[in-house]
MDAnalysis code that builds the backbone (N, CA, C; Angstrom):
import MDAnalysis as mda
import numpy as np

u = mda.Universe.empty(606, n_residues=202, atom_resindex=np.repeat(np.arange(202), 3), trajectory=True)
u.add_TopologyAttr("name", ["N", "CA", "C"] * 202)
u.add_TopologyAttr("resid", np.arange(1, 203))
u.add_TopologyAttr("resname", ["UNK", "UNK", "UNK", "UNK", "UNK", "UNK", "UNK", "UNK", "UNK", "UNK", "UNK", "UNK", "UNK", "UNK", "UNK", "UNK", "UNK", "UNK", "UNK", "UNK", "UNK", "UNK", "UNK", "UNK", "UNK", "UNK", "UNK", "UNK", "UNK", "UNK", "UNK", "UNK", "UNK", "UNK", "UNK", "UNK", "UNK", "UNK", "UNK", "UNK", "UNK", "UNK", "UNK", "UNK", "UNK", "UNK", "UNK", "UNK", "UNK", "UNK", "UNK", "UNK", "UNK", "UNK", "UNK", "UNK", "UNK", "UNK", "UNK", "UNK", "UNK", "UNK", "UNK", "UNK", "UNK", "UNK", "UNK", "UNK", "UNK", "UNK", "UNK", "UNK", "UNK", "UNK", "UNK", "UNK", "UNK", "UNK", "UNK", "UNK", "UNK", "UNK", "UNK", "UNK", "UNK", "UNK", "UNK", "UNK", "UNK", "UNK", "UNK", "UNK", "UNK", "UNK", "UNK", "UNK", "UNK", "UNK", "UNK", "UNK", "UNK", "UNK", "UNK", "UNK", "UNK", "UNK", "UNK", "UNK", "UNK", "UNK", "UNK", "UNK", "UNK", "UNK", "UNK", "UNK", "UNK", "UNK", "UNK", "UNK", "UNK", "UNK", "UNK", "UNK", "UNK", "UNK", "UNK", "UNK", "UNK", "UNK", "UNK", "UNK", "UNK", "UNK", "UNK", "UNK", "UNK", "UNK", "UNK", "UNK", "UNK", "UNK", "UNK", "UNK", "UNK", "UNK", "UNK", "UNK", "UNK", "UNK", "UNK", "UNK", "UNK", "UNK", "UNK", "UNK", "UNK", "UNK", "UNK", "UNK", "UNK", "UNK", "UNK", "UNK", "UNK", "UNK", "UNK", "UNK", "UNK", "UNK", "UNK", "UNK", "UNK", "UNK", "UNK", "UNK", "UNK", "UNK", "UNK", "UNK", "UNK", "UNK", "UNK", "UNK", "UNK", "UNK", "UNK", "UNK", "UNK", "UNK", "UNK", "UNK", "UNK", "UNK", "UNK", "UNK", "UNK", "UNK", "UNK", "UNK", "UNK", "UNK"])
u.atoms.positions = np.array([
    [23.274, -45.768, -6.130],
    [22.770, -45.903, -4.763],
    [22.289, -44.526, -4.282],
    [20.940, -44.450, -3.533],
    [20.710, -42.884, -3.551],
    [21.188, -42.659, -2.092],
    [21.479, -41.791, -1.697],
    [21.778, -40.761, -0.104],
    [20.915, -41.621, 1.054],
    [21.961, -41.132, 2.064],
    [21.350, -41.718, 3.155],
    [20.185, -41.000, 3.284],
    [19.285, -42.200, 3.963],
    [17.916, -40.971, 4.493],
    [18.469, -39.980, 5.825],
    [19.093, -40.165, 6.488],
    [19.291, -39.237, 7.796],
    [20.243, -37.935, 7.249],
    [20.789, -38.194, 6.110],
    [21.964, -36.882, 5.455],
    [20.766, -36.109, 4.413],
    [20.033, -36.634, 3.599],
    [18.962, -35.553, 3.107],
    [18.498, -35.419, 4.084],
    [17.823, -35.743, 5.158],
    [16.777, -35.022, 6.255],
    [18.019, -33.530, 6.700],
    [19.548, -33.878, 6.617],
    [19.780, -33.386, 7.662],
    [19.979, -32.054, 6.603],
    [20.349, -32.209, 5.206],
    [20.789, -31.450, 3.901],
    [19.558, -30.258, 4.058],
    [18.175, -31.488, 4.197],
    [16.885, -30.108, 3.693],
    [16.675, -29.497, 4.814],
    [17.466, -29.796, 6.506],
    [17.114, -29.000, 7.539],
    [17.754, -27.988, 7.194],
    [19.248, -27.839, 6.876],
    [20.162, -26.736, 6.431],
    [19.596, -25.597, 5.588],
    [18.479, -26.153, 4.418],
    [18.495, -25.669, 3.374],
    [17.380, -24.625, 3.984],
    [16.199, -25.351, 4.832],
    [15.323, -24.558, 5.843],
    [15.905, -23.760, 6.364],
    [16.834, -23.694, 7.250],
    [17.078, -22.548, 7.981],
    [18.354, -21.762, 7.605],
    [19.123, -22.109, 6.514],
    [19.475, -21.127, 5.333],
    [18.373, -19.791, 4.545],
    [17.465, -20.669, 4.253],
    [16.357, -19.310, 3.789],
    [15.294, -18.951, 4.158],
    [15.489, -19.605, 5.765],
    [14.684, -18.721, 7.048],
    [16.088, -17.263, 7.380],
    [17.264, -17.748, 7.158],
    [18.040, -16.525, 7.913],
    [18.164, -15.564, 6.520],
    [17.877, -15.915, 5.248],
    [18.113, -15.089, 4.253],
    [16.557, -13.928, 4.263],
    [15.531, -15.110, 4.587],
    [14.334, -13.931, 4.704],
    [14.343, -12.916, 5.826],
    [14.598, -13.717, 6.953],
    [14.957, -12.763, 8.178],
    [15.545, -11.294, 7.634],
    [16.914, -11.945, 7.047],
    [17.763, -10.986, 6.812],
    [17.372, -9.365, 6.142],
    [16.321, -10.382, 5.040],
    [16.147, -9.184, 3.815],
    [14.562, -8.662, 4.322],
    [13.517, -9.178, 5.605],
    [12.605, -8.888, 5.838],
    [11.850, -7.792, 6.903],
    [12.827, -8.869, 8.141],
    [12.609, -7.839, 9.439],
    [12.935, -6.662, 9.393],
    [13.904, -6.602, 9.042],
    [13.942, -4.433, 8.703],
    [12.440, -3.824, 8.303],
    [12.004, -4.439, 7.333],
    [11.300, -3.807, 6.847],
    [9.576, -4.173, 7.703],
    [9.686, -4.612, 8.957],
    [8.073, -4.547, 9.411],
    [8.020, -3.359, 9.621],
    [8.305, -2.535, 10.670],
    [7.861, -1.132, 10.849],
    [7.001, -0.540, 9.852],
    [7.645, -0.679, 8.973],
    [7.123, 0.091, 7.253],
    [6.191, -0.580, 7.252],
    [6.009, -2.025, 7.164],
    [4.733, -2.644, 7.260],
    [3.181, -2.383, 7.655],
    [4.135, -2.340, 9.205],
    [3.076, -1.861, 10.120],
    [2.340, -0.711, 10.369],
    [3.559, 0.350, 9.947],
    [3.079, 1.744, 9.451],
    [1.721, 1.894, 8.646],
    [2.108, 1.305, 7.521],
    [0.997, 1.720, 6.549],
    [-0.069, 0.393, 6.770],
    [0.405, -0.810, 7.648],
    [-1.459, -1.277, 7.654],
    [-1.735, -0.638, 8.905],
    [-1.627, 0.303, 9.834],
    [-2.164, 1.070, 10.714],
    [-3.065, 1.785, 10.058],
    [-1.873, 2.519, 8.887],
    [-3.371, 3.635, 7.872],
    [-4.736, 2.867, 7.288],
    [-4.487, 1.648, 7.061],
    [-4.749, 0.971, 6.547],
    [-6.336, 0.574, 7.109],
    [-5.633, -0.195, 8.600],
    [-6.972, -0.346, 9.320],
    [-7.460, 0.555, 10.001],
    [-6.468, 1.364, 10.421],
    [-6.647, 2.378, 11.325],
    [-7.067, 1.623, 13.143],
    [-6.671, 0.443, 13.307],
    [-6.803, -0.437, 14.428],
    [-5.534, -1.537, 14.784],
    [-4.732, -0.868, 16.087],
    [-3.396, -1.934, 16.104],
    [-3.872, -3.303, 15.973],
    [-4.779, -3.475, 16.490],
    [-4.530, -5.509, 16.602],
    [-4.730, -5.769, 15.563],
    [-5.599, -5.201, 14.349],
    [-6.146, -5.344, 13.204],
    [-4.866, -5.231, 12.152],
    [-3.907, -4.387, 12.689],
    [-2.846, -3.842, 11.548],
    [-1.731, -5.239, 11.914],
    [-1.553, -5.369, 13.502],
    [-0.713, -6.808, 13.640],
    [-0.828, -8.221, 13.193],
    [-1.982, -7.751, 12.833],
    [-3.008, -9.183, 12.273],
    [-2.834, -9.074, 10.786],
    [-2.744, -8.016, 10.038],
    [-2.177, -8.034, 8.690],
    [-0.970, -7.913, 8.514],
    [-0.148, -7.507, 9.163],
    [1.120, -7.685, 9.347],
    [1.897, -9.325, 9.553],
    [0.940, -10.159, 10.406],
    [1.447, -11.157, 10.913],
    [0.980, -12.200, 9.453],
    [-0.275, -11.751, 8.979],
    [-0.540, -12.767, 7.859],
    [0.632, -12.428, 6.473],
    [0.695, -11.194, 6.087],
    [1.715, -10.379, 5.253],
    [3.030, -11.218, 5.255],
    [3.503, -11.959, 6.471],
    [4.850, -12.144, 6.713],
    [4.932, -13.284, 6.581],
    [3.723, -13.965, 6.749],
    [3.859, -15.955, 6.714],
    [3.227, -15.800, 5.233],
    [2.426, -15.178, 4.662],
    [2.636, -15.248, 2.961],
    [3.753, -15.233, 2.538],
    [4.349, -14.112, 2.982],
    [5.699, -13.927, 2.217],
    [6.312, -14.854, 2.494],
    [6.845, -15.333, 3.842],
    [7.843, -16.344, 3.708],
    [7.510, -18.026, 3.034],
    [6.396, -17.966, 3.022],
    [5.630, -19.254, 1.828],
    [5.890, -19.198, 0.690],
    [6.295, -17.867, -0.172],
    [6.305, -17.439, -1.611],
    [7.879, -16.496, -1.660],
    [8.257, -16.699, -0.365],
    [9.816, -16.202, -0.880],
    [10.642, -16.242, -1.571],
    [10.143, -17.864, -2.313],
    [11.370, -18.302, -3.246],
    [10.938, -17.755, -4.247],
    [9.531, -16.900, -4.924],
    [9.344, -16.412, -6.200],
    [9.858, -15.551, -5.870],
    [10.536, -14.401, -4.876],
    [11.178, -13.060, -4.913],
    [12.813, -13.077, -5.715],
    [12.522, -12.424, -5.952],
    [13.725, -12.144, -7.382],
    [14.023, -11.349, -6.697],
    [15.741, -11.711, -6.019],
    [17.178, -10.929, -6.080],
    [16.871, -9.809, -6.723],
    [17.427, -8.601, -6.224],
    [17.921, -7.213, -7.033],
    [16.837, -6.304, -7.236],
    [15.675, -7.028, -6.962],
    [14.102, -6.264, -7.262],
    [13.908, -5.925, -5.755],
    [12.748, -4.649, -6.182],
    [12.237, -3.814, -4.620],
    [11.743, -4.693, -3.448],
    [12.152, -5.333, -2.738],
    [11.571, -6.124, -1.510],
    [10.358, -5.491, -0.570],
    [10.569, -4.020, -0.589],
    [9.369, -3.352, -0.195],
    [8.542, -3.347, -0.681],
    [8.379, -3.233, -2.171],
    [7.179, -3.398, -3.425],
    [6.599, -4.624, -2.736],
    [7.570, -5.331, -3.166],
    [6.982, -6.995, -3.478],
    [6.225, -6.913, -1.740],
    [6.626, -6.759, -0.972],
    [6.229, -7.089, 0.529],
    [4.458, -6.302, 0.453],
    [4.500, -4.987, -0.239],
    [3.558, -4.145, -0.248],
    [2.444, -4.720, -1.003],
    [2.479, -5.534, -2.133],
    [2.297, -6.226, -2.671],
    [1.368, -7.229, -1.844],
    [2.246, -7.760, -1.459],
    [1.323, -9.078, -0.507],
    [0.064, -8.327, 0.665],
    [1.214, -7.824, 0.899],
    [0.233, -6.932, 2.168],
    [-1.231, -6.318, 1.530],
    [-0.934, -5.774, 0.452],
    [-2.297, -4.981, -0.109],
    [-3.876, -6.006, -0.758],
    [-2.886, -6.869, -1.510],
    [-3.451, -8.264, -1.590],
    [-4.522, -8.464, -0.784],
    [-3.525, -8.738, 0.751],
    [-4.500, -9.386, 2.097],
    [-5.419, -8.531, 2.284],
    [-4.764, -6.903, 2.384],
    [-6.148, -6.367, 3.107],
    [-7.594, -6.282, 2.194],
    [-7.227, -6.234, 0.733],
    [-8.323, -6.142, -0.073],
    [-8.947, -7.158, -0.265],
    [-8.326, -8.665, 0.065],
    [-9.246, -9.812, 0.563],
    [-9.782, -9.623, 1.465],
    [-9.464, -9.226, 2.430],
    [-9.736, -9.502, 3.847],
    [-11.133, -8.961, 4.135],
    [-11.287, -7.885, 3.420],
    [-12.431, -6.850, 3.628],
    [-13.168, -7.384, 2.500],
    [-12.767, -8.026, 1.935],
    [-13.790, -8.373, 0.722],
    [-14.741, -9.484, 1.207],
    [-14.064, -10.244, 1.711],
    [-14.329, -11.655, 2.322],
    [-15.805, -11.264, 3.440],
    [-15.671, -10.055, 3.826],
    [-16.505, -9.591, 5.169],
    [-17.750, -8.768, 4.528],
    [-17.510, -7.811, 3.596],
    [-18.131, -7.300, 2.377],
    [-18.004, -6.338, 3.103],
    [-17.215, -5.629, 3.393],
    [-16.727, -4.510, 3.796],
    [-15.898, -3.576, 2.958],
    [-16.239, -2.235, 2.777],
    [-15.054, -1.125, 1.540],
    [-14.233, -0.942, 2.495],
    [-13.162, -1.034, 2.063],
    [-11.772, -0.145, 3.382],
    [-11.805, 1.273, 3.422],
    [-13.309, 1.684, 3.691],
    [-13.197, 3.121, 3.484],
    [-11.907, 3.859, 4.355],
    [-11.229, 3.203, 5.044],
    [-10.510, 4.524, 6.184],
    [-9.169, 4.228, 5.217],
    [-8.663, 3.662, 4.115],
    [-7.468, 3.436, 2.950],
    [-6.837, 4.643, 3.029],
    [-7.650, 5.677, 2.700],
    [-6.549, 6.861, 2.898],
    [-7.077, 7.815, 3.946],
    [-7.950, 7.840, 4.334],
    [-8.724, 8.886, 5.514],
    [-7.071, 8.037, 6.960],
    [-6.921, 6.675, 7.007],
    [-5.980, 6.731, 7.753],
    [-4.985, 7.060, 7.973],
    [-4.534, 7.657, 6.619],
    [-3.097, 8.222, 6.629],
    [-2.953, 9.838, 6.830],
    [-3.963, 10.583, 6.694],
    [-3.980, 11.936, 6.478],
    [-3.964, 12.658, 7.540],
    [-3.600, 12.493, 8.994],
    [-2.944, 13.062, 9.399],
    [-1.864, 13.695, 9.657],
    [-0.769, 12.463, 9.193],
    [0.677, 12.673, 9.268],
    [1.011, 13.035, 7.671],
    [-0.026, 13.154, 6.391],
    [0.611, 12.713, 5.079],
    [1.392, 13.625, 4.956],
    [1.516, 15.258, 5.578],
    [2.565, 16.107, 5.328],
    [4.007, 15.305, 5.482],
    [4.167, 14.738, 6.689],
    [5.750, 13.792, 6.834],
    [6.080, 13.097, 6.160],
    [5.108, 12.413, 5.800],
    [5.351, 10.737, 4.335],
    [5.634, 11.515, 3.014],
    [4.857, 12.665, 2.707],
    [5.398, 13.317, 1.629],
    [6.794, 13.249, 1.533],
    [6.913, 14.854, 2.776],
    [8.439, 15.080, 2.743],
    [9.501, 13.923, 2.759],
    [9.033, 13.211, 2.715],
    [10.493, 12.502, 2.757],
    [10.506, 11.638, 1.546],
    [9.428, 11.627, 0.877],
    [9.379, 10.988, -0.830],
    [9.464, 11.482, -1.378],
    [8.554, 12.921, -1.737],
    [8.635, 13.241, -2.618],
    [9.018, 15.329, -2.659],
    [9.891, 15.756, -3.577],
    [10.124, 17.220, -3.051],
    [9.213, 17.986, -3.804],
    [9.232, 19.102, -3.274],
    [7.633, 20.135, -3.656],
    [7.218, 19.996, -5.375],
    [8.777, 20.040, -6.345],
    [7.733, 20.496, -7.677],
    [7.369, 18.680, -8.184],
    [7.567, 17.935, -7.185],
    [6.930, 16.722, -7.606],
    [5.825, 16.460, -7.314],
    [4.921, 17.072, -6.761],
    [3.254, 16.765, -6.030],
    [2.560, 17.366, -6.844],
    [1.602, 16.737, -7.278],
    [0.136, 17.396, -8.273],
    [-0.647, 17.855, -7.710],
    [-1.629, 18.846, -8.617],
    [-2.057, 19.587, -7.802],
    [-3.522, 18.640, -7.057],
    [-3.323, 17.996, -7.423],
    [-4.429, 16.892, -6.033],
    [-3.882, 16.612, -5.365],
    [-2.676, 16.366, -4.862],
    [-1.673, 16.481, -4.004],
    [-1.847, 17.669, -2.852],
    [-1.622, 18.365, -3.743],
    [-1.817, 20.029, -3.195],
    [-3.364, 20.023, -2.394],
    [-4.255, 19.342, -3.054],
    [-5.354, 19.783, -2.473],
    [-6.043, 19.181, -1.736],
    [-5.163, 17.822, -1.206],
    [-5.756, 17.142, -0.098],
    [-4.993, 17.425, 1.330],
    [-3.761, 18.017, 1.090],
    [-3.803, 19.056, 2.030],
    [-4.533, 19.563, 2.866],
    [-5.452, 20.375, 1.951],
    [-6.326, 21.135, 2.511],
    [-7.804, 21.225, 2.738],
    [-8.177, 20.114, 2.934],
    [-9.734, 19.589, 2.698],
    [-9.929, 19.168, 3.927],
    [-10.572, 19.225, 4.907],
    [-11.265, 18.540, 5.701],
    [-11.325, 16.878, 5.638],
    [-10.625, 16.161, 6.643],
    [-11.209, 14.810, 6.610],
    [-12.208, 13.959, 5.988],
    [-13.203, 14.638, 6.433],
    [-14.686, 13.968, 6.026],
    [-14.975, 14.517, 4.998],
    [-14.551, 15.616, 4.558],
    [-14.577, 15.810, 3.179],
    [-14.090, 15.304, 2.048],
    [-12.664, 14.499, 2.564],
    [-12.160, 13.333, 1.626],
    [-12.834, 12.247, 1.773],
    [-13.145, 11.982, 2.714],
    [-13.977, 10.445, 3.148],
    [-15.088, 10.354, 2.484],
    [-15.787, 11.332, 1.942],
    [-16.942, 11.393, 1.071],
    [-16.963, 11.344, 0.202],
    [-15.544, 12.346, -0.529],
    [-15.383, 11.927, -1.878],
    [-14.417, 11.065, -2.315],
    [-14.003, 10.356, -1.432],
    [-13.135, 8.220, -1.551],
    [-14.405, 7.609, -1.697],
    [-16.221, 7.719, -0.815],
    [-16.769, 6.864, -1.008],
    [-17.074, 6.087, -2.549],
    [-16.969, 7.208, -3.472],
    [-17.727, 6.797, -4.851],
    [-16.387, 5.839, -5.870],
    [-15.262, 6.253, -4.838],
    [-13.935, 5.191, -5.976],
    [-14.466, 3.619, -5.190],
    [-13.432, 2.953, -6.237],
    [-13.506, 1.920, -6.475],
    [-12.126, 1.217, -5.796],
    [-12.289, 0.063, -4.913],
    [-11.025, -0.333, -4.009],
    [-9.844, -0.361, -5.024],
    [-9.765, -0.916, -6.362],
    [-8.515, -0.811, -6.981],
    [-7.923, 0.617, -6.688],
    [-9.177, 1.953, -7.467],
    [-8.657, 3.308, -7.468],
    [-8.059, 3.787, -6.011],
    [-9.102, 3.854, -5.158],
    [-8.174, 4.077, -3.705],
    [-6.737, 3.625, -3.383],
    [-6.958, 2.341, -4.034],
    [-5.166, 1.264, -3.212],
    [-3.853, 2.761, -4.251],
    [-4.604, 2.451, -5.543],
    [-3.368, 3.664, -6.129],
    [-3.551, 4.715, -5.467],
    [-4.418, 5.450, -5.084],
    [-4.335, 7.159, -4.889],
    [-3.425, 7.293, -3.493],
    [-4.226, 5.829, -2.756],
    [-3.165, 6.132, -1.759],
    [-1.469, 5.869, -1.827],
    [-1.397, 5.331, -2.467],
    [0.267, 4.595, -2.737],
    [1.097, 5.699, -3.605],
    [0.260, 6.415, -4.475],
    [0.627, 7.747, -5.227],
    [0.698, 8.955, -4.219],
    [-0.014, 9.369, -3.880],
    [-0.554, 10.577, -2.872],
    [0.061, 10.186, -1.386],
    [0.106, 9.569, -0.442],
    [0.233, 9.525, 0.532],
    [1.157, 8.786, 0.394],
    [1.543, 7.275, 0.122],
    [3.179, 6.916, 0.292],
    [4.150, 7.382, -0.512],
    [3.704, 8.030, -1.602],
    [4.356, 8.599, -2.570],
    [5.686, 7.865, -3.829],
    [4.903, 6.511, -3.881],
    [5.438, 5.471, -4.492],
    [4.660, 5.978, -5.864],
    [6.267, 6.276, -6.828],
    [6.140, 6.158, -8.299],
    [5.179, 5.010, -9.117],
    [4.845, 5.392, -10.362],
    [4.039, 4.731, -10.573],
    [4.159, 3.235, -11.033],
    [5.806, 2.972, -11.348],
    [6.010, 1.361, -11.868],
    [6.476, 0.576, -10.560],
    [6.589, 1.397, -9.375],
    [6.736, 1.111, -7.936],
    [4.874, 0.075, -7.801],
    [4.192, 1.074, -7.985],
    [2.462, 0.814, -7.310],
    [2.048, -0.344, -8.648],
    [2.360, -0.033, -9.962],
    [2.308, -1.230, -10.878],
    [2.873, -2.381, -10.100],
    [4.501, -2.883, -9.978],
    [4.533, -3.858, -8.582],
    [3.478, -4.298, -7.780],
    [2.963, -3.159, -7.091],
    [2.312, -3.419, -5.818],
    [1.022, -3.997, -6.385],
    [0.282, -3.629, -6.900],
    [-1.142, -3.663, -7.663],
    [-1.110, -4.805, -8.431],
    [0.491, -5.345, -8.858],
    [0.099, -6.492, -9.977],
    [-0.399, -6.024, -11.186],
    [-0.551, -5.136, -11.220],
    [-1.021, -4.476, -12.969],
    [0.020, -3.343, -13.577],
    [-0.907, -3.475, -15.100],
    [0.097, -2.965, -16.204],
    [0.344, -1.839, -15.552],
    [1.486, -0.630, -16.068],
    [1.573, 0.589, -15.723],
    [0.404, 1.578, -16.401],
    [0.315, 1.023, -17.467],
    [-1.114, 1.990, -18.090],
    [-2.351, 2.020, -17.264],
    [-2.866, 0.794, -16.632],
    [-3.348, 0.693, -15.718],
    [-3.424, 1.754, -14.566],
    [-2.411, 1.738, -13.889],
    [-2.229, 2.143, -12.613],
    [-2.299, 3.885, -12.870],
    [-1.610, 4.704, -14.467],
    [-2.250, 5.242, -13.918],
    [-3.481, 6.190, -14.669],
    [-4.294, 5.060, -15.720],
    [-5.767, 5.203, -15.546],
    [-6.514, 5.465, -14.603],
    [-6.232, 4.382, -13.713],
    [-7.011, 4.551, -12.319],
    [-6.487, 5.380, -11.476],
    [-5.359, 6.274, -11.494],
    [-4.748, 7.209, -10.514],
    [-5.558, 8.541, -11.132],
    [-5.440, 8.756, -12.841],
    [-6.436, 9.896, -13.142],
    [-7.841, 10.125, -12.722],
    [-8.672, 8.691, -12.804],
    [-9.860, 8.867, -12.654],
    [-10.192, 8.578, -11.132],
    [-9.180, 8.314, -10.075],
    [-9.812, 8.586, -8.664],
    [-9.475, 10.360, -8.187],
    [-8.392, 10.711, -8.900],
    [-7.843, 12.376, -8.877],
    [-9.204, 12.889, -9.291],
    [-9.786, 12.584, -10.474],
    [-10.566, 13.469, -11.182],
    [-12.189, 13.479, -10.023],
    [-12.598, 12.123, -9.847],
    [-13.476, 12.337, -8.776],
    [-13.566, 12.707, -7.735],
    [-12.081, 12.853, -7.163],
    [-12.517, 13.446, -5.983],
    [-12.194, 14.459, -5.867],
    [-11.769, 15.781, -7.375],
    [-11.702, 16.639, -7.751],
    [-13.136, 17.259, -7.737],
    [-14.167, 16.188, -8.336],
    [-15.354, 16.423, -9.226],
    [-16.375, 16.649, -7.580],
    [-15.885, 15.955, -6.573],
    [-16.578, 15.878, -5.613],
    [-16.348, 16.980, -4.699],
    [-15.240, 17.639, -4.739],
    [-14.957, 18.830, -3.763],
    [-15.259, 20.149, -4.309],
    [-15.573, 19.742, -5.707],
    [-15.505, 21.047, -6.208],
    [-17.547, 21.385, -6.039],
    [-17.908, 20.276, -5.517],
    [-19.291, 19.811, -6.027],
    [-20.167, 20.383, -4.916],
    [-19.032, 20.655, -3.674],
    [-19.634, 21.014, -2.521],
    [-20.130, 22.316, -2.245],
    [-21.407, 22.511, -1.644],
    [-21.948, 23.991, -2.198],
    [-21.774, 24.686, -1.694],
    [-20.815, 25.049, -0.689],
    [-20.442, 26.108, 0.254],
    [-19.619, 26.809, -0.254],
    [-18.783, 26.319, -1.219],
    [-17.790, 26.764, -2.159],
    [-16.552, 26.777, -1.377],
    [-16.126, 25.957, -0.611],
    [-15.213, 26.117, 0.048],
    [-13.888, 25.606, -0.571],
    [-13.892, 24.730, -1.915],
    [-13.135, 24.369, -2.662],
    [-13.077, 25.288, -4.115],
    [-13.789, 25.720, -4.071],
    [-13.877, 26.619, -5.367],
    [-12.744, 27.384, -5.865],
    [-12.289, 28.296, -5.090],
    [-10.942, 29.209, -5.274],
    [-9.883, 28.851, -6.186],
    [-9.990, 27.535, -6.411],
    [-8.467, 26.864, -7.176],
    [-7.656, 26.901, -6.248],
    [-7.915, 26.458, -4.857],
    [-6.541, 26.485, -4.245],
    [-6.448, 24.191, -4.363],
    [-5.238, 24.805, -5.444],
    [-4.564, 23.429, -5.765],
    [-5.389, 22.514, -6.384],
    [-6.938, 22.938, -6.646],
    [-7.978, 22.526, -7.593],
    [-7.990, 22.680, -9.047],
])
């Protein structure tokens, strides 16, 4: 004889808001962080709440593929990066401001990831470049290469961290971390004023 119908209705309400309070649990902490980096992201609040708000009803749609014991921030970063590189794709738009949004504050996001003899020297040298001088030489990468340089360089997420995030192999991630370093190495150094020339951190 199978179950009453009113005791499964009442079984799968439980089971709903059992792993509505488990996502809660393991999620809401972590918007800020969210929101943080799709600010850099869009560089526009309603725009960043708006990826934030889609970020969070993905996730809780696909919560049940999150695997216990694994990075919840990855995986969240993950979704989030997903959206925005649809999102702009969908419009035919480059996310040129990907890392031009973060580079004001990136001295703080460093410090607190990563300590001095861990930063490369492209690290070192976006430091010291002019804004629009990075913004010029991000135009010629490619949205995969940007999503790493920024997740390397500015959030300062290791590289089997941004493999997570990216969905790709680690060899991958950081192929494309050398060859967006190397261009926008190739591009500052390219500038004729020589204002990059010196080797400072070049």
């Amino acid at each position: 004889m199978s179950d009453h119908p009113h005791r499964r209705t009442a079984d799968e309400a439980d089971g709903t808001v059992g792993a509505s309070a488990r996502f809660a649990e393991a999620v809401l902490p972590l918007v800020n962080d969210l929101l943080r980096v799709a600010r850099r992201l869009t560089r526009n609040n309603a725009d960043a709440e708006d990826l934030v708000q889609e970020t969070m009803l993905k996730a809780f749609a696909g919560f049940s593929t999150f695997q216990p014991g694994t990075n919840i921030k990855a995986w969240l970063l993950r979704i989030q990066s997903n959206t925005w590189i649809s999102f702009y794709r969908a419009r035919a738009r480059r996310p040129e401001e990907l890392l031009t949004g973060g580079l004001n504050d990136v001295e703080s996001t460093r410090g607190q990831r990563l300590g001095p003899s861990a930063r490369s020297a492209e690290q070192a040298a976006l430091d010291t470049v002019a804004d629009d001088d990075v913004k010029n030489a991000l135009e010629g990468l490619t949205d995969p290469q940007r999503l790493v340089l920024y997740l390397a360089d500015i959030e300062g997420f290791r590289y089997k961290e941004i493999a997570r995030i990216a969905g790709v192999p680690l060899g991958t991630v950081m192929s494309r971390l050398h060859r967006a370093r190397v261009a926008v190495r190739k591009h500052l150094l390219s500038l004729g004023d020589g204002r990059y020339a010196d080797g400072r951190g070049l």
